[in-house]
Every structure is written in structure tokens, then in C-alpha cells.
N, C-alpha and C positions, 0 to 999 in steps of 0.2 A: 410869240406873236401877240400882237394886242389885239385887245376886241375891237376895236376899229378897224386893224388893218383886216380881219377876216370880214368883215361886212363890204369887202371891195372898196371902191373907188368913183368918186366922179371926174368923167373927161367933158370939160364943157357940160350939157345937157343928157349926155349918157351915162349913166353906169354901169362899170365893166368888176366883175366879180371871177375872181380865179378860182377854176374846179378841176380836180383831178378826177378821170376815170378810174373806179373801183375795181376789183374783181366782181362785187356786188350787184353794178351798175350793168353788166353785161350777159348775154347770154353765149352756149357753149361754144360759138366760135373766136370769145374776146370782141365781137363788134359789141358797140353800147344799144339795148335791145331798145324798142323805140320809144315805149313808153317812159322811159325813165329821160328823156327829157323832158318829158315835162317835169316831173320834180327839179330838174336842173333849173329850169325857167321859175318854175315856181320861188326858189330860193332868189333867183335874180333880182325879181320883184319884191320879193319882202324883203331882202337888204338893203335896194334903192330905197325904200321905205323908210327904211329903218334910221339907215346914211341921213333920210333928209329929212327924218326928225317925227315919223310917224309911226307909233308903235300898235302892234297890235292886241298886247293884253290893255292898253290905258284904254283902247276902244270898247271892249270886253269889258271893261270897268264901267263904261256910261252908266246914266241912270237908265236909258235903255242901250241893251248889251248892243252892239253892231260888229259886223265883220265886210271885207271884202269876199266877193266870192266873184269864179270867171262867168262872164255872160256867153262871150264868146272867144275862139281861141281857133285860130287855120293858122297849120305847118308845111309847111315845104320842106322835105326830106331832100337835102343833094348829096351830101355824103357819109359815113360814116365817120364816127367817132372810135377807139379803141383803147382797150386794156391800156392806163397807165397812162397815154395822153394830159398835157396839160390844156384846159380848154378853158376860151370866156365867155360869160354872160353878157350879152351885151344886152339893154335896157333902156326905150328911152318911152318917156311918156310926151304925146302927141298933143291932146287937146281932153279939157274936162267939159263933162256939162253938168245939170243938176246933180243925177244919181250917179254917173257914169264915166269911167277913164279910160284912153284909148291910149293904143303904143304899139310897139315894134319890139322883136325880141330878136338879137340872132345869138349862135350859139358858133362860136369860132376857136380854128386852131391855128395858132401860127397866121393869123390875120385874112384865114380861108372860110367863107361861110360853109358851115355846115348843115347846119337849120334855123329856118326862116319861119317868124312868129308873128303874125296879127292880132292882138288880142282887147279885149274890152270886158273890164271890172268894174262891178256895180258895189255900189253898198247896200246890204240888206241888216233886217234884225234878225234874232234866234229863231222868227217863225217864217224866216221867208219874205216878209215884208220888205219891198226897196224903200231905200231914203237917202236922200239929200248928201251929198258929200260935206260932214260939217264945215264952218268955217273956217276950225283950226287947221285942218287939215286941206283945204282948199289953198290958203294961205302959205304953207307949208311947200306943196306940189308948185305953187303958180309960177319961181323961178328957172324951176324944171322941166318946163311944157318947150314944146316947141313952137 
């Protein structure tokens, strides 16, 4: 598989990212224990990223270092996910402002939501500081919004 094809995919304005349930990913009954979507989600997000041309160590590289980090993040649990499932990320970003990117996350089987994401990522520096979404990267994103 190429490194592109594992970075998922854009349909239109969303990015859908294929994950399989681990043994890893679950606790002792095979359902997927709940935290670990968010790691699933998390990957969503930085491959949409990634797909659409924004990486995170070239940010890491600035003259001052920056990262994304979540501001805010509400889920809606409706169903389980389980051992071995093939699941997708689904990903889309909503609207930017200065510091801040809002979107939608859901986590699907076979075209069934399973969990449902609100989320808003800010850019900070290494000390915590917010800042400005730069340009490159605004630029980047602004195809993508809805």
C-alpha cells in the first residue's frame, strides 16, 4: 500500500480514513473501550491534514515551534464499535477564524454512525501561547471548509 493510500481519502470536502479494530483498541469484552476513539479521531484529523498538504513536524520546524492542539471536543456515543470491524473516519472542517478550526468528526461502520464529534483546534506555541492560524496553512485548509 502506498503512503498516500494509508492517509485515507477526500470525498468532496470530507475525509474518510479506513481503521480496523485492534485487539489493542478494546477492552475485555472485544467492544472498542471508549477512549480510544479518540485516538481514532485524532488520526482522522492529522491525515486530513496531512492529505491536504499540512504537516506537522514542518510546523515544529517554524522559527517559533507551533502545534495544533483540541480546544474543544463533545461526543456522542450511539453504538459500539468491535474486535476486528472495519471502521471510517469521517472528517470535515466547518469554518476557520484567526487562532481556531471547527469541524465534525463521525466514526462509521458499514455507513452507520457510530460516534459523533464536535470539535475545535486552536494553534498554540511550546508554551501554551495561541496564535494565528498561519497563512500557509489557512490557505491550505480554505478549499476544504465548508
Amino acid at each position: 500500500m502506498s503512503e498516500r493510500a494509508s492517509m485515507g481519502r477526500f470525498d468532496g470536502k470530507t475525509h474518510i480514513l479506513p481503521v480496523r479494530v485492534y485487539y489493542e483498541d478494546t477492552d475485555v469484552s472485544g467492544i472498542v473501550y471508549h477512549a480510544n476513539y479518540l485516538r481514532f479521531l485524532e488520526r482522522g484529523r492529522s491525515e486530513a491534514l496531512r492529505l491536504a498538504g499540512i504537516h506537522h513536524m514542518v510546523m515544529l520546524a517554524n522559527e517559533e515551534p507551533i502545534a495544533w492542539t483540541i480546544r474543544r471536543i463533545e461526543l456522542d456515543y450511539a453504538k459500539a464499535a468491535r474486535l476486528d470491524d472495519d471502521l471510517e473516519i469521517h472528517t470535515r472542517y466547518r469554518t476557520m477564524t484567526g487562532a481556531r478550526l471547527a469541524g465534525e468528526q463521525w466514526v462509521k461502520r458499514a455507513g452507520v454512525d457510530l460516534v459523533m464529534a464536535k470539535i475545535e483546534a486552536a494553534i498554540i506555541t511550546m508554551t501554551g501561547k495561541p496564535r494565528r492560524i498561519p497563512e500557509d496553512v489557512r490557505l491550505k485548509l480554505a478549499p476544504y471548509l465548508d
